[in-house]
C-alpha positions in Angstrom: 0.0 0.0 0.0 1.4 3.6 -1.1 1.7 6.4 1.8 0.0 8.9 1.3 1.8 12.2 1.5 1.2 14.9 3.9 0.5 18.4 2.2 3.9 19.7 4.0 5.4 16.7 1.7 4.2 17.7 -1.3 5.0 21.0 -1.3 8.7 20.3 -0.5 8.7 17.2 -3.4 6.9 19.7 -5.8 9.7 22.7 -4.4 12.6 19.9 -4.9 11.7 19.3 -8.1 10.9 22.7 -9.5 14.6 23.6 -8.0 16.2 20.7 -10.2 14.2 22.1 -13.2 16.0 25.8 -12.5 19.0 24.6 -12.4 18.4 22.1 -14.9 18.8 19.0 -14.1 15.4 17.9 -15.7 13.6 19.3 -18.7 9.9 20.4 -18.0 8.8 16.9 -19.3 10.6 15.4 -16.7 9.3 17.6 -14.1 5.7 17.1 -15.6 5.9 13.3 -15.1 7.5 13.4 -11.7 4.7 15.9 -10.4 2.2 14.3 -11.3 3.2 10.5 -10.4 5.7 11.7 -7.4 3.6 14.4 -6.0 -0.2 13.4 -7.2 -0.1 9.6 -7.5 -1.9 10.0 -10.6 -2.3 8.5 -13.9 -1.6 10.1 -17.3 -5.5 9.2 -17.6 -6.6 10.9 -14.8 -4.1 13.8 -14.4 -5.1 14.3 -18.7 -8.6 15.0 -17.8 -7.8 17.0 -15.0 -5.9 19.4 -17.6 -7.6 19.1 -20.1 -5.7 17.6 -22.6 -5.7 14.2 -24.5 -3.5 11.8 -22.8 -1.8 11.5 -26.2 -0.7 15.1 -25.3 0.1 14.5 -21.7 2.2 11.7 -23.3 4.2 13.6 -25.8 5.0 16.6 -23.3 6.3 14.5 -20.3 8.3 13.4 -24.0 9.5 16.7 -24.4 8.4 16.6 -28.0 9.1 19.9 -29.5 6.0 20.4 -31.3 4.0 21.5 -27.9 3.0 25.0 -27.9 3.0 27.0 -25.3 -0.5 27.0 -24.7 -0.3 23.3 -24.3 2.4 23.2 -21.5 0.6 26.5 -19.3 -2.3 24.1 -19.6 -0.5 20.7 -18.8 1.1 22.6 -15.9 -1.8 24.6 -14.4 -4.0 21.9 -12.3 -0.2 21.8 -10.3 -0.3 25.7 -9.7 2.4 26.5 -12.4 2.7 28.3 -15.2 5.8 28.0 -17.9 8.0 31.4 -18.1 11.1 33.0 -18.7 14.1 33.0 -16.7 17.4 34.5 -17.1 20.5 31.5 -17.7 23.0 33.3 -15.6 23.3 31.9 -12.1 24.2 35.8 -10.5 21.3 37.1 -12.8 18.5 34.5 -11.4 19.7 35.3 -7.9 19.4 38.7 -7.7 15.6 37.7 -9.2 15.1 35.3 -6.3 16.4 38.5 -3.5 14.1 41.3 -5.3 11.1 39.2 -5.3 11.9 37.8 -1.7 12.4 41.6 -0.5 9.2 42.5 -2.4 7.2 40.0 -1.3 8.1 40.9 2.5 7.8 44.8 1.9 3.9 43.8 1.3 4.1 41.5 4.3 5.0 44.4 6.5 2.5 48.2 5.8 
C-alpha cells in the first residue's frame, strides 16, 4: 500500500523538483511526469482529464516533444499551480531575481 503524503510533503517534493528544473537537471517533461506521479499519484488518464488535454498530449510533453506550444504546457502545468515562463540563464542574474522578489514579497508583508 502507497503512503500517502502529507500536504507539508508535497510541497517540498513539488519545491525539490521545481529547483532541479532551474537549475536544470530535468527538462519540463521530466518535471511534468514526476509531479504528477511523485507528488499526485496520478495516472496520465486521470491527471489528462484534469488538464484538459488528450493523454496522447500529456504523453508527448512529459516526451519533451518539440512540437507542444506554449499553450499546451501552461495548460499541462496549471491543475499543479504553475505556469511556464522566462528565466534569465545566468546563475548571479536568477539570484538577484530570487532577492528582489523575496524583498518584495516581505515589503507587502510588512504596511
Amino acid at each position: 500500500m502507497k503512503k500517502t503524503m502529507t500536504p507539508f510533503e508535497r510541497e517540498a517534493m513539488l519545491l525539490d523538483l521545481l529547483q532541479q528544473f532551474i537549475e536544470e537537471k530535468l527538462t519540463h517533461g521530466q518535471l511534468l511526469m514526476q509531479l504528477r506521479k511523485k507528488v499526485l499519484g496520478f495516472s496520465q488518464d486521470r491527471y489528462a482529464s484534469l488538464a484538459g488535454i488528450s493523454r496522447r498530449t500529456l504523453s508527448d510533453v512529459e516526451q519533451d516533444k518539440e512540437s507542444i506550444t506554449l499553450t499546451t504546457l501552461n495548460r499541462a502545468f496549471k491543475p499543479l499551480g504553475l505556469k511556464l515562463g522566462l528565466l534569465p540563464r545566468q546563475t548571479h542574474m536568477m539570484q538577484v531575481l530570487l532577492t528582489n522578489l523575496i524583498q518584495h514579497g516581505e515589503s507587502h508583508d510588512h504596511p
